[in-house]
CHARMM internal coordinates of N, CA and C (Angstrom, degrees):
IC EDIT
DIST 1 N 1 CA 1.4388
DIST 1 CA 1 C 1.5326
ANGL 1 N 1 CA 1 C 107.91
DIST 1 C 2 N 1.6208
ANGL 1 CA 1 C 2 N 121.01
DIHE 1 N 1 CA 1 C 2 N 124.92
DIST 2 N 2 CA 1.3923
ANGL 1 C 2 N 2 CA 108.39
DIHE 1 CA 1 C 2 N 2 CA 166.13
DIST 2 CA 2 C 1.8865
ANGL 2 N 2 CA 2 C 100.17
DIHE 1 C 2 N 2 CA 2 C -121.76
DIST 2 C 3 N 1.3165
ANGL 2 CA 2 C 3 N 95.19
DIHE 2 N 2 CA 2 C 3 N 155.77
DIST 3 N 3 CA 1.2205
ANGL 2 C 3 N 3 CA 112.37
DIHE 2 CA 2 C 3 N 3 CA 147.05
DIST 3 CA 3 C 1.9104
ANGL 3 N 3 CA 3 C 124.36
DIHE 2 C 3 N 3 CA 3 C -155.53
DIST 3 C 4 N 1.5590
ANGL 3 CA 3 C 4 N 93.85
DIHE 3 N 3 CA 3 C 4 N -167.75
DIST 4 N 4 CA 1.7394
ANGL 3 C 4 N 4 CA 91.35
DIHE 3 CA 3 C 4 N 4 CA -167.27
DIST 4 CA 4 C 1.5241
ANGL 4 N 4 CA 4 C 91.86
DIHE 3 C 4 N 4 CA 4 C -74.96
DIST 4 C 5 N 1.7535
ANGL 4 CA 4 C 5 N 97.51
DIHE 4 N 4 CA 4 C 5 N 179.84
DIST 5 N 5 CA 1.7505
ANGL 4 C 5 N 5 CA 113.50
DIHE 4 CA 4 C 5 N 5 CA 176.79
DIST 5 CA 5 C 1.8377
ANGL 5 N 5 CA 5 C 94.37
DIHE 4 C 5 N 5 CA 5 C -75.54
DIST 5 C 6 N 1.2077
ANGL 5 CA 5 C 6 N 116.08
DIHE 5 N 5 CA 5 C 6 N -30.31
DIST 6 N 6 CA 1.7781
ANGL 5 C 6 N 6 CA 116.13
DIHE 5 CA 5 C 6 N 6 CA -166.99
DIST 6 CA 6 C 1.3217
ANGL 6 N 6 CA 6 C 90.62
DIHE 5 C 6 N 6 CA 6 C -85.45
DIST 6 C 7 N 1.4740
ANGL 6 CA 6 C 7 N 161.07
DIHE 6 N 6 CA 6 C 7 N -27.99
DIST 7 N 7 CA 1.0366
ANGL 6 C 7 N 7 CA 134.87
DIHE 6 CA 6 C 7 N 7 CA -164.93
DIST 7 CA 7 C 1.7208
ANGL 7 N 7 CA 7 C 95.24
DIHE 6 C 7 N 7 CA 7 C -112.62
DIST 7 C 8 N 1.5062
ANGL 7 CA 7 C 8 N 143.38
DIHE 7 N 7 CA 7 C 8 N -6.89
DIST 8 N 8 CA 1.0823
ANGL 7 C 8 N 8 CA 125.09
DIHE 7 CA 7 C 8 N 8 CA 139.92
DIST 8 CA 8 C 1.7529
ANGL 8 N 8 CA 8 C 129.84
DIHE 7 C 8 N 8 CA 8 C -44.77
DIST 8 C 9 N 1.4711
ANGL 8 CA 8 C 9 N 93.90
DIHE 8 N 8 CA 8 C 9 N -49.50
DIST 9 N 9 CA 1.3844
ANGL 8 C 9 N 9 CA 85.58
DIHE 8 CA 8 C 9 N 9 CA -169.22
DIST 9 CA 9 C 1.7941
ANGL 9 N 9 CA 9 C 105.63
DIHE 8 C 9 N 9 CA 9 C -82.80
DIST 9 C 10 N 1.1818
ANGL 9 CA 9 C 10 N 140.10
DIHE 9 N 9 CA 9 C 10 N 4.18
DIST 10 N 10 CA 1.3763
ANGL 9 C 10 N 10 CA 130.48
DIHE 9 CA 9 C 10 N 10 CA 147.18
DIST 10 CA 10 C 1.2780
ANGL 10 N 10 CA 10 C 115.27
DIHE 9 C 10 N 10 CA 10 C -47.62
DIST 10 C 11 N 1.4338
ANGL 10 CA 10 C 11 N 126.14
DIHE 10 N 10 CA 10 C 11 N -38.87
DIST 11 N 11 CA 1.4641
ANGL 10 C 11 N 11 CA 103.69
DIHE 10 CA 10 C 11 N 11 CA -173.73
DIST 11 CA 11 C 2.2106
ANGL 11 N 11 CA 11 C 86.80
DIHE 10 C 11 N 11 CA 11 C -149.42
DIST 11 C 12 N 1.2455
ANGL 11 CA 11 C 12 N 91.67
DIHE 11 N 11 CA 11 C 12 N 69.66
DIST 12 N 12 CA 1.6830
ANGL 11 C 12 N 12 CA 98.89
DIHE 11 CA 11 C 12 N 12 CA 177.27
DIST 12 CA 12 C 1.3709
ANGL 12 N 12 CA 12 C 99.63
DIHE 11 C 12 N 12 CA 12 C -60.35
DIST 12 C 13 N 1.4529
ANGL 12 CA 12 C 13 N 130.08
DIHE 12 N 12 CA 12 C 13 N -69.57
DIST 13 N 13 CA 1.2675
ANGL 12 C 13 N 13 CA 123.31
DIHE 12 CA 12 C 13 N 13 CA -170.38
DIST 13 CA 13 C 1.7041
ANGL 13 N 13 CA 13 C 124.58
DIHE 12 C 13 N 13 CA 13 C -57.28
DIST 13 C 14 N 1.1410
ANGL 13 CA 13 C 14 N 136.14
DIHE 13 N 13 CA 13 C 14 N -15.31
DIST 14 N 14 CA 1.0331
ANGL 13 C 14 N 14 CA 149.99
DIHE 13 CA 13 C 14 N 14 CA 177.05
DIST 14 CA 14 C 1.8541
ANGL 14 N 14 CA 14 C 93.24
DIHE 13 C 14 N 14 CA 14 C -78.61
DIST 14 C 15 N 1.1280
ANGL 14 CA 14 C 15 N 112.29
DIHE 14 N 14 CA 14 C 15 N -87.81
DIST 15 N 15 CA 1.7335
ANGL 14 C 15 N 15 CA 130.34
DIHE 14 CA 14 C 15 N 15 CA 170.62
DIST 15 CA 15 C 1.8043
ANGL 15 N 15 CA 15 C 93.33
DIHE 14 C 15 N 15 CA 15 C -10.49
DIST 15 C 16 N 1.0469
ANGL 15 CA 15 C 16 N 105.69
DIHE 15 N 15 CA 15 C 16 N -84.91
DIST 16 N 16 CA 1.5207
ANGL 15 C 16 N 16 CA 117.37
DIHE 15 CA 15 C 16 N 16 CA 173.18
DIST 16 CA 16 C 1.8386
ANGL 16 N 16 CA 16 C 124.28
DIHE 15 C 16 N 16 CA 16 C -7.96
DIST 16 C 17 N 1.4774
ANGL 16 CA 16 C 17 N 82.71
DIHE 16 N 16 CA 16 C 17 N -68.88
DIST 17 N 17 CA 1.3193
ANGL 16 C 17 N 17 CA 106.66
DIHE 16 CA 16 C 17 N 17 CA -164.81
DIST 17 CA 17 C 1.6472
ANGL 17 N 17 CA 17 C 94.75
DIHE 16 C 17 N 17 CA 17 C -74.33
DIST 17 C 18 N 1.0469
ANGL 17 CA 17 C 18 N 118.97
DIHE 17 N 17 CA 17 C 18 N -47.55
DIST 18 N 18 CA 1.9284
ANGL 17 C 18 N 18 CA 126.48
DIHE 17 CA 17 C 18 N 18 CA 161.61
DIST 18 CA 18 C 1.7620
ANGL 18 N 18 CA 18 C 110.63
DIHE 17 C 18 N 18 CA 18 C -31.30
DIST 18 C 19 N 1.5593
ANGL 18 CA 18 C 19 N 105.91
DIHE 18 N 18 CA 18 C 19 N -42.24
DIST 19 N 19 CA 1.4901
ANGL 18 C 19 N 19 CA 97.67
DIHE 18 CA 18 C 19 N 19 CA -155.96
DIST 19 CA 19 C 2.1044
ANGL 19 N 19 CA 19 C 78.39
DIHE 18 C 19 N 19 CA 19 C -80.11
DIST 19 C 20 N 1.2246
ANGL 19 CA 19 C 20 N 120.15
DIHE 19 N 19 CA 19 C 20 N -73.14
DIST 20 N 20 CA 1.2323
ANGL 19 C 20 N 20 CA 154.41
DIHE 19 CA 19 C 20 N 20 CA -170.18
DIST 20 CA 20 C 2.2207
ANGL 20 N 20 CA 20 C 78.41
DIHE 19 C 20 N 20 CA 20 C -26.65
DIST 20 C 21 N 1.4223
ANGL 20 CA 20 C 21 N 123.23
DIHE 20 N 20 CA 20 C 21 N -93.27
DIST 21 N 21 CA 1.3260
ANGL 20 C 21 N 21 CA 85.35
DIHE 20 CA 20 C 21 N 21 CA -175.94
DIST 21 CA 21 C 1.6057
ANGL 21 N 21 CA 21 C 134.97
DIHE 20 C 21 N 21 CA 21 C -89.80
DIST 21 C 22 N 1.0169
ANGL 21 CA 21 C 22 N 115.35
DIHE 21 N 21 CA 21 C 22 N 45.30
DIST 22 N 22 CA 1.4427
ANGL 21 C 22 N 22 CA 114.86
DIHE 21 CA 21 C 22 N 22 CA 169.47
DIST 22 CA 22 C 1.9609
ANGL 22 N 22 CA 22 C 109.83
DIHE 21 C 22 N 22 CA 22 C -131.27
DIST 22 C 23 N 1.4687
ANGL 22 CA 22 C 23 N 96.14
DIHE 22 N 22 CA 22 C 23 N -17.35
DIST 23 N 23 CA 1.6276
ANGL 22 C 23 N 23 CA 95.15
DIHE 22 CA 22 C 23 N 23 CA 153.71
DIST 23 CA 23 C 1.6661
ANGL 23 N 23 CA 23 C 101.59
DIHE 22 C 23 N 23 CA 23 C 74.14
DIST 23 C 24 N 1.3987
ANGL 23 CA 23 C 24 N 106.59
DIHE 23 N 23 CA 23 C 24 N -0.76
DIST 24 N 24 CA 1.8158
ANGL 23 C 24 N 24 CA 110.10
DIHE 23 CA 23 C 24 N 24 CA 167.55
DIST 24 CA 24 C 1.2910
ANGL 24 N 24 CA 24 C 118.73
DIHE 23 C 24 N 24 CA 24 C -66.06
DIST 24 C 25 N 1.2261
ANGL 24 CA 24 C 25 N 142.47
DIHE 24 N 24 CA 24 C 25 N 119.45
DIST 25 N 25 CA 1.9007
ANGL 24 C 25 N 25 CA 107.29
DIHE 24 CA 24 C 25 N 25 CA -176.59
DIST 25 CA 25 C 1.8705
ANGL 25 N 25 CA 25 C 92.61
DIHE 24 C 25 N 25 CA 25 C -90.05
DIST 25 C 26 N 1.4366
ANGL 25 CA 25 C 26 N 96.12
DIHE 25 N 25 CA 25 C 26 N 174.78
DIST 26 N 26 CA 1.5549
ANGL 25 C 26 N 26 CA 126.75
DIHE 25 CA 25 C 26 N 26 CA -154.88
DIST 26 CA 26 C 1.8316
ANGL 26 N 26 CA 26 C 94.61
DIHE 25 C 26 N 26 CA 26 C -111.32
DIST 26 C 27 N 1.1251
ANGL 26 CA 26 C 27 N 99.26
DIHE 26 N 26 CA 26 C 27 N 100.67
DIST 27 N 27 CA 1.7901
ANGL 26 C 27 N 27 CA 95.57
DIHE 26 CA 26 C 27 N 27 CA 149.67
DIST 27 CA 27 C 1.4722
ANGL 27 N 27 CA 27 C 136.21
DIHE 26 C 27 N 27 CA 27 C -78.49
DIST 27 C 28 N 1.1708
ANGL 27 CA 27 C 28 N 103.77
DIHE 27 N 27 CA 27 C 28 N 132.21
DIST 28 N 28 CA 2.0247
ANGL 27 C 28 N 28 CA 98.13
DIHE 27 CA 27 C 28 N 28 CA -170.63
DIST 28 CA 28 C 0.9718
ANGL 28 N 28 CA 28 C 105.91
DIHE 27 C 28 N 28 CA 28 C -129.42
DIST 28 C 29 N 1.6570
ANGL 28 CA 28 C 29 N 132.35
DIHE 28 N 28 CA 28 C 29 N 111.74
DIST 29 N 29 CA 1.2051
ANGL 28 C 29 N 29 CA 137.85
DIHE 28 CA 28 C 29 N 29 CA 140.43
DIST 29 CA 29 C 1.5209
ANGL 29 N 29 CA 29 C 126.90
DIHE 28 C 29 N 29 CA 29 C -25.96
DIST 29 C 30 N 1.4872
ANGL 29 CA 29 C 30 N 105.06
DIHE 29 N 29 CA 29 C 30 N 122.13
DIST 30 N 30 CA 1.6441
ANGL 29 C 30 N 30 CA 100.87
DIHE 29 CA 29 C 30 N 30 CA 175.60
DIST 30 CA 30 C 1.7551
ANGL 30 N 30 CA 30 C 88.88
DIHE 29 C 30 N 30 CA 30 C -155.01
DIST 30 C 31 N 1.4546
ANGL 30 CA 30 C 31 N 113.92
DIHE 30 N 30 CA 30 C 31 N 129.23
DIST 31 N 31 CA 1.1848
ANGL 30 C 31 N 31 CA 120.09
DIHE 30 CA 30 C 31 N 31 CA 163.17
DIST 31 CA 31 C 1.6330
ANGL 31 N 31 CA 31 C 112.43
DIHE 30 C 31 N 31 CA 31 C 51.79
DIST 31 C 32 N 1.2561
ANGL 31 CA 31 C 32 N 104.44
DIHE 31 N 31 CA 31 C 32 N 48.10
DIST 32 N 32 CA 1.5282
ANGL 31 C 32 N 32 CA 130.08
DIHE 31 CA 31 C 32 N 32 CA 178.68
DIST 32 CA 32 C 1.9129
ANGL 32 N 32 CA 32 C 106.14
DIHE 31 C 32 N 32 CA 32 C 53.66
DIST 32 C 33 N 1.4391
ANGL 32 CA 32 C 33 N 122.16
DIHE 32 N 32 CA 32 C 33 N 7.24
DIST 33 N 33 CA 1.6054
ANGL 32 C 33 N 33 CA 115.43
DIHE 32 CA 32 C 33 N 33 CA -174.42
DIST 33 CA 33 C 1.7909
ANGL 33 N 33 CA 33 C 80.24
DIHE 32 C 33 N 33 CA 33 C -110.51
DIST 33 C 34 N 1.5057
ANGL 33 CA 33 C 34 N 108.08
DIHE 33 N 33 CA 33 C 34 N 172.77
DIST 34 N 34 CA 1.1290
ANGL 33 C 34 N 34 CA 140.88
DIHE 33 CA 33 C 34 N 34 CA -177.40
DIST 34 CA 34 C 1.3929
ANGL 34 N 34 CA 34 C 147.01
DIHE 33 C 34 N 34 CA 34 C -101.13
DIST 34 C 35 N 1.2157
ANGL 34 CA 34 C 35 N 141.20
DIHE 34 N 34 CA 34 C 35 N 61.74
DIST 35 N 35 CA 1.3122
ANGL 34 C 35 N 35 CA 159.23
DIHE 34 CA 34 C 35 N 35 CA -168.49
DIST 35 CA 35 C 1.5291
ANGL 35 N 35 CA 35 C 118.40
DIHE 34 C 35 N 35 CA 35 C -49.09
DIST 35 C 36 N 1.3713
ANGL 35 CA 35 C 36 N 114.49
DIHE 35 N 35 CA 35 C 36 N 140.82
DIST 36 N 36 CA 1.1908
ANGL 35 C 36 N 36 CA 82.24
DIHE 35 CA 35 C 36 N 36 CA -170.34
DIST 36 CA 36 C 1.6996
ANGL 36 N 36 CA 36 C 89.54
DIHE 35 C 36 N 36 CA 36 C -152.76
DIST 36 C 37 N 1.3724
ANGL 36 CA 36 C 37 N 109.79
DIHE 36 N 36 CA 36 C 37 N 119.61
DIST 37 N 37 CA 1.7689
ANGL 36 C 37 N 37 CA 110.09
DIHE 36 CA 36 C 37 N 37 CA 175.48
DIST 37 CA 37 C 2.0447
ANGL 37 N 37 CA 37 C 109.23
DIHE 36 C 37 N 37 CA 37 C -124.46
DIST 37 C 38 N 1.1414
ANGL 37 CA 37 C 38 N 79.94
DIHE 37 N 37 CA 37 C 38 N 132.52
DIST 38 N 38 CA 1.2810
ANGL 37 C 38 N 38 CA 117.09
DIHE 37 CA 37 C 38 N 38 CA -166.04
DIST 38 CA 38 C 2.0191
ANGL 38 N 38 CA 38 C 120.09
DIHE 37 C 38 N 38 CA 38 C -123.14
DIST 38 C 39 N 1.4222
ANGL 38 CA 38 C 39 N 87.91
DIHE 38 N 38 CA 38 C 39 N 136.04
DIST 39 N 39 CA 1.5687
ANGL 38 C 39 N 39 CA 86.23
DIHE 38 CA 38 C 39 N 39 CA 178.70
DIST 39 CA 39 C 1.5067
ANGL 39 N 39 CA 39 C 116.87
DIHE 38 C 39 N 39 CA 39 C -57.58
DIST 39 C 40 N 1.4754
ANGL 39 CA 39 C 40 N 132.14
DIHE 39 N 39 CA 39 C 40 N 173.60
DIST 40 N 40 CA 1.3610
ANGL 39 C 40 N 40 CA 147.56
DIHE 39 CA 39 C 40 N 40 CA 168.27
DIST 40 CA 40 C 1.5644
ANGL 40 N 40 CA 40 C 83.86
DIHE 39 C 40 N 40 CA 40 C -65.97
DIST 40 C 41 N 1.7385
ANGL 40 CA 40 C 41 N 85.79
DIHE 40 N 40 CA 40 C 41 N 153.79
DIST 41 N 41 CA 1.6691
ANGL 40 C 41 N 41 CA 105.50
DIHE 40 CA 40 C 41 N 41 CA 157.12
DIST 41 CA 41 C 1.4216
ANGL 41 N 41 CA 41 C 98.66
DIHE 40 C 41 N 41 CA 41 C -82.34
DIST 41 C 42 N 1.3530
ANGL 41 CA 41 C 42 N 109.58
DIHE 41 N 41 CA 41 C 42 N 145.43
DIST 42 N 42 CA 1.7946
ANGL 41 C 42 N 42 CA 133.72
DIHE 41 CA 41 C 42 N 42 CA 178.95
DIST 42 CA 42 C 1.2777
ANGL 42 N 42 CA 42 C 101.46
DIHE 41 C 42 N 42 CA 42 C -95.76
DIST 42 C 43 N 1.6274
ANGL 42 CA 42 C 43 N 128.49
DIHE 42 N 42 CA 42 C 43 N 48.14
DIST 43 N 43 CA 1.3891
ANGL 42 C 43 N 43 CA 127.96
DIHE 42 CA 42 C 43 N 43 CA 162.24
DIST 43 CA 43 C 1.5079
ANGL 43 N 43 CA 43 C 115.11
DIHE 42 C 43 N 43 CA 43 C -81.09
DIST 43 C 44 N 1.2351
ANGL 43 CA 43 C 44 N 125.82
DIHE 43 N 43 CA 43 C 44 N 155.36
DIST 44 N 44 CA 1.5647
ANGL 43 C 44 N 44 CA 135.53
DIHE 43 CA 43 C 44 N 44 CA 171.37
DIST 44 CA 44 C 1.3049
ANGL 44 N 44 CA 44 C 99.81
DIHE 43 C 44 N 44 CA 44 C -89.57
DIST 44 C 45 N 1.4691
ANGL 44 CA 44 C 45 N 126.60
DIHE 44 N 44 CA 44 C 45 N 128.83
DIST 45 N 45 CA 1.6399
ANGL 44 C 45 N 45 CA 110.24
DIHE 44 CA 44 C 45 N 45 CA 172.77
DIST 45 CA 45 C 1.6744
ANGL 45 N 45 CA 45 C 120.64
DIHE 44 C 45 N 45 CA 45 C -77.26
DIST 45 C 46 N 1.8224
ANGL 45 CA 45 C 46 N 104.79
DIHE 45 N 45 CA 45 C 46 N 13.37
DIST 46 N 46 CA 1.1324
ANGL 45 C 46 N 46 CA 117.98
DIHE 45 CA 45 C 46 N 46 CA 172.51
DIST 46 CA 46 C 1.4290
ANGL 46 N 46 CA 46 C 110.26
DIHE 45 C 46 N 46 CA 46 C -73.46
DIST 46 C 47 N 1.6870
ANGL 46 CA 46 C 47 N 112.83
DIHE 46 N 46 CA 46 C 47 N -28.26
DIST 47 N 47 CA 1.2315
ANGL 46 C 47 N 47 CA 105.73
DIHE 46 CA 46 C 47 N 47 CA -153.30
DIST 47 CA 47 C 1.9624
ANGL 47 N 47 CA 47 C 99.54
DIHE 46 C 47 N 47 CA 47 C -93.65
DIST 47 C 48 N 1.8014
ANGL 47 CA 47 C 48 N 111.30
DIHE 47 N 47 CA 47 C 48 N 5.00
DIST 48 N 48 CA 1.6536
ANGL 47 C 48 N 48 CA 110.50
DIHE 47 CA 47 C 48 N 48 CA 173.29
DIST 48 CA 48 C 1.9482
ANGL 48 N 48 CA 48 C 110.48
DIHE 47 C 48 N 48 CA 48 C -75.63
DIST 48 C 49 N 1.5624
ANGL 48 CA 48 C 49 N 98.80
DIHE 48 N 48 CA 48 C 49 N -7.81
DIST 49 N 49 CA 1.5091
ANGL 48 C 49 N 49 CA 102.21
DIHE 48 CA 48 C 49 N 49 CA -165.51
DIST 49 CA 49 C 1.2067
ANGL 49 N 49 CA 49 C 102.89
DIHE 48 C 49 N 49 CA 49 C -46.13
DIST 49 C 50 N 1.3954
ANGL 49 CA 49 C 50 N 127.48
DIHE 49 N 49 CA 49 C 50 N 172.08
DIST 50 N 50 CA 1.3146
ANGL 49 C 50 N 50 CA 139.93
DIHE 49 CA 49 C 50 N 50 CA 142.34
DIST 50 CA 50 C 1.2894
ANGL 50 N 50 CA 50 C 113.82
DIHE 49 C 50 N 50 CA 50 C -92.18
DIST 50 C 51 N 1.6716
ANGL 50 CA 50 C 51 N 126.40
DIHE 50 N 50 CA 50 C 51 N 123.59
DIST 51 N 51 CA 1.2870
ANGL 50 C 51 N 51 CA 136.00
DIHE 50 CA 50 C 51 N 51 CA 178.30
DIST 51 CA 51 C 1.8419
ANGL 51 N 51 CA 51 C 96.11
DIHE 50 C 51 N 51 CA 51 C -67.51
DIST 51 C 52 N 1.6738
ANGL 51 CA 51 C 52 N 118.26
DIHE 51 N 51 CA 51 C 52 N 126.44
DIST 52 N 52 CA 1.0434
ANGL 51 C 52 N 52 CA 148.51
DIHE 51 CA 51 C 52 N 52 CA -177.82
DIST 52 CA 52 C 1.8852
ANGL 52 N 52 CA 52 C 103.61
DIHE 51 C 52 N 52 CA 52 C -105.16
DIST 52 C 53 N 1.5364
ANGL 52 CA 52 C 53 N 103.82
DIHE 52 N 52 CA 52 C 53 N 139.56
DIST 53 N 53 CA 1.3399
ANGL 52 C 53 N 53 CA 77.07
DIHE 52 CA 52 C 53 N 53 CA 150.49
DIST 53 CA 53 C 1.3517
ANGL 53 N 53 CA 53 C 101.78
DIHE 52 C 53 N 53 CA 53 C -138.91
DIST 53 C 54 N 1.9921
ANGL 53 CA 53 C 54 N 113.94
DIHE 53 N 53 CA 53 C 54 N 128.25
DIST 54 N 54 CA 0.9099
ANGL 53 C 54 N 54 CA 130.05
DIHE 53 CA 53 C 54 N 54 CA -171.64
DIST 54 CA 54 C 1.4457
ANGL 54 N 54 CA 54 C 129.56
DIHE 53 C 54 N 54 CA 54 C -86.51
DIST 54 C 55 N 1.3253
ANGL 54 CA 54 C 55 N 108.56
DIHE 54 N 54 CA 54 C 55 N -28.84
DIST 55 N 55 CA 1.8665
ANGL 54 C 55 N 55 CA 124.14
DIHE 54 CA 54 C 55 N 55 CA -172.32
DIST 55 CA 55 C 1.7571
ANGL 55 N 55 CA 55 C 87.79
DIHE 54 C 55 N 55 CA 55 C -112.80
DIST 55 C 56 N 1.2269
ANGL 55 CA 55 C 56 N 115.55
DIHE 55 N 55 CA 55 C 56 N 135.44
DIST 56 N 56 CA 1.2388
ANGL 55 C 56 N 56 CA 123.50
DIHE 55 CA 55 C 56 N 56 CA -170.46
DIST 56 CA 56 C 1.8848
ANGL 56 N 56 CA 56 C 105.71
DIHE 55 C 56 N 56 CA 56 C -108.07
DIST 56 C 57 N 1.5510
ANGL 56 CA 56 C 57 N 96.86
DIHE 56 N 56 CA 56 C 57 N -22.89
DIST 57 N 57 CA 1.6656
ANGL 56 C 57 N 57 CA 119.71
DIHE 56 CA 56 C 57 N 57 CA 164.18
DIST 57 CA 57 C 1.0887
ANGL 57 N 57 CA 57 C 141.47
DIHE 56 C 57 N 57 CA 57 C -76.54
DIST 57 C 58 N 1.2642
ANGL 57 CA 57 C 58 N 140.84
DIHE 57 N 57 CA 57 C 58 N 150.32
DIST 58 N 58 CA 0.9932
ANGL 57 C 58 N 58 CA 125.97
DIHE 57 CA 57 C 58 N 58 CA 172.54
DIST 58 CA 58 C 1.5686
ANGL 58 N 58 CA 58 C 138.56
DIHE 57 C 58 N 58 CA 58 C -61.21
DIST 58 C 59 N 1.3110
ANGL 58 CA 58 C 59 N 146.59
DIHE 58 N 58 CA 58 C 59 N 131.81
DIST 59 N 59 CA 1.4160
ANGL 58 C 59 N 59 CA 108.03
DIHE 58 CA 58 C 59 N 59 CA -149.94
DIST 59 CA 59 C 2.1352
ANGL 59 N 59 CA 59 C 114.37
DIHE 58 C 59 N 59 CA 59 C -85.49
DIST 59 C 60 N 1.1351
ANGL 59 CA 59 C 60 N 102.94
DIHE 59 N 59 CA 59 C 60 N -17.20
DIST 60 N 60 CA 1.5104
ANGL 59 C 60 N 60 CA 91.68
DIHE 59 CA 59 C 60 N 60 CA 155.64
DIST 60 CA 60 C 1.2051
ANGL 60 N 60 CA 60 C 131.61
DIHE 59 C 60 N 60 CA 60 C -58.98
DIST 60 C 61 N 1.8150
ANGL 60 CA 60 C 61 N 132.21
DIHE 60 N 60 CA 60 C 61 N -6.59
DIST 61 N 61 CA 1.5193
ANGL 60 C 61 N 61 CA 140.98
DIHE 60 CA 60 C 61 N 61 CA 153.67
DIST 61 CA 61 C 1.4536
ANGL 61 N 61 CA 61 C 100.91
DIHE 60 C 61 N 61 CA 61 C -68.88
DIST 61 C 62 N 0.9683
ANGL 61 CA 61 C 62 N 128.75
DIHE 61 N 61 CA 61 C 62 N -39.59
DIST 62 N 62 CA 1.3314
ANGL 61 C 62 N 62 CA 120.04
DIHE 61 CA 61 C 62 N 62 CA 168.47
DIST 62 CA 62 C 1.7983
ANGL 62 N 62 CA 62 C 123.08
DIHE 61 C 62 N 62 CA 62 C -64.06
DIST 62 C 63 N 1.1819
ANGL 62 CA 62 C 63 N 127.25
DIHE 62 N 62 CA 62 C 63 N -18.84
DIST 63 N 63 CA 1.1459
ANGL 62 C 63 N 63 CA 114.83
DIHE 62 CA 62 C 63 N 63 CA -177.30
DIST 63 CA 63 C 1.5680
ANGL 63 N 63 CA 63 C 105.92
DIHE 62 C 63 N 63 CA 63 C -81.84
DIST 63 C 64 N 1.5822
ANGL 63 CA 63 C 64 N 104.37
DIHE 63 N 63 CA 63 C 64 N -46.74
DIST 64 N 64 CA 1.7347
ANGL 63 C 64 N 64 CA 91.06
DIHE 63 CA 63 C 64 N 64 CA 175.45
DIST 64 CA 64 C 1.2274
ANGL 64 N 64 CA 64 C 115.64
DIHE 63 C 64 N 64 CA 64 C -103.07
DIST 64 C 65 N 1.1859
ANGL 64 CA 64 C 65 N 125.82
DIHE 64 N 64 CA 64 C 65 N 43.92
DIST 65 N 65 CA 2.1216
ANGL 64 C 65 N 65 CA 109.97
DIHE 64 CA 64 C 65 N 65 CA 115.47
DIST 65 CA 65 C 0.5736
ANGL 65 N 65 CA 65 C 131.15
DIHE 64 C 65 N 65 CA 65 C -14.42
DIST 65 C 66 N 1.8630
ANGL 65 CA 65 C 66 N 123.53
DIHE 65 N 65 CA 65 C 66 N 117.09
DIST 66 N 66 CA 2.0095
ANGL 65 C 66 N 66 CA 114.02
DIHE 65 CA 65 C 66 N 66 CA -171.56
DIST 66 CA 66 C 2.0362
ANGL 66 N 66 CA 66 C 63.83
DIHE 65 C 66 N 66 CA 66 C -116.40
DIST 66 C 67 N 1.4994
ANGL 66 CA 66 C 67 N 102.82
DIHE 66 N 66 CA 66 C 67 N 130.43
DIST 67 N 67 CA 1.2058
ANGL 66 C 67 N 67 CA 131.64
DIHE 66 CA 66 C 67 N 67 CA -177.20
DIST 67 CA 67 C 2.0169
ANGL 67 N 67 CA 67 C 108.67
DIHE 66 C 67 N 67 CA 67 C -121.92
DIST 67 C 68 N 1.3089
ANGL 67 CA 67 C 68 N 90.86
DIHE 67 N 67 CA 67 C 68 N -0.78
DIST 68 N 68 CA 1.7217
ANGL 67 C 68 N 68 CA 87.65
DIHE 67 CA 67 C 68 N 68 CA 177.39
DIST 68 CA 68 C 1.4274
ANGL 68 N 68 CA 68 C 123.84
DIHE 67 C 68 N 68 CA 68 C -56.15
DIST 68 C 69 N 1.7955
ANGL 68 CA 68 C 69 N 100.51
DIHE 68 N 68 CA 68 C 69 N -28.12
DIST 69 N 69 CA 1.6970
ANGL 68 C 69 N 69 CA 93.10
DIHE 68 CA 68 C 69 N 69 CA -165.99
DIST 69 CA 69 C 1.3877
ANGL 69 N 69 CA 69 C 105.07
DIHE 68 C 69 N 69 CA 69 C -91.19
DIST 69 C 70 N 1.6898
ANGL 69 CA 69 C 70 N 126.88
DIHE 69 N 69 CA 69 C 70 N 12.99
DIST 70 N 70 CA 1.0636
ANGL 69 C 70 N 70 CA 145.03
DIHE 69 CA 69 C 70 N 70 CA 179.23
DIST 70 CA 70 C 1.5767
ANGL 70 N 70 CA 70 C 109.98
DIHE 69 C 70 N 70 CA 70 C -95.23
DIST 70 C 71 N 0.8574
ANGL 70 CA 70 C 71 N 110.88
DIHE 70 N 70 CA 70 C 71 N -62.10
DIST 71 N 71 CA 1.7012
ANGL 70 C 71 N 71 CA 133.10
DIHE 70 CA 70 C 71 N 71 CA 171.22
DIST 71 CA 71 C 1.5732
ANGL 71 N 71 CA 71 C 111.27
DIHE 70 C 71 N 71 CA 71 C -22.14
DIST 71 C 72 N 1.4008
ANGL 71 CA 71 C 72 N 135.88
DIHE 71 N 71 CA 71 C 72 N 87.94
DIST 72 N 72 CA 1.4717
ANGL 71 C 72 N 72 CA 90.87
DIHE 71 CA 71 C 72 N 72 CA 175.41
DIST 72 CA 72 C 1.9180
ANGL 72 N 72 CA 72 C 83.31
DIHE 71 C 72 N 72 CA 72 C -126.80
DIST 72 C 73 N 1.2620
ANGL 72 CA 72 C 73 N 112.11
DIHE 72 N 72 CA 72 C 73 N 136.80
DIST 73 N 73 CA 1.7793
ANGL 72 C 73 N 73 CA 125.69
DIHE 72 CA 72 C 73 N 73 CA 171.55
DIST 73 CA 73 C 1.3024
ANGL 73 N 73 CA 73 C 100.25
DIHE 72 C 73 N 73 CA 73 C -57.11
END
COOR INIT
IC SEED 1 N 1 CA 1 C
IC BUILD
């Protein structure tokens, strides 16, 4: 989608809310170069993790653990 910098700011908040749910970004002319606003990326910063692998077992070896002689109150 483009338009000018003068016909954004007639209805900026509307424009806005256009880019925000339809996720198109908006090109805007200003002084013959090109502007350009665009939604956030919709990443989880869960999904930058690095997959680890922590339990080397299966996790039903983990349920019976007799952990008593470990235990002390």
């Amino acid at each position: 989608m483009k338009m000018t910098a003068s016909k954004l700011r007639q209805n900026i908040y509307r424009v806005l809310d256009e880019v925000l749910d339809s996720g198109v970004p908006l090109e805007i002319e200003r002084r013959g170069k090109i502007l350009k606003i665009s939604p956030p990326e919709t990443t989880s910063k869960f999904s930058r993790l690095e997959k680890r692998d922590c339990i080397l077992v299966e996790p039903q070896e983990l349920v019976h653990i007799d952990w008593s002689d470990e235990w002390k109150p």
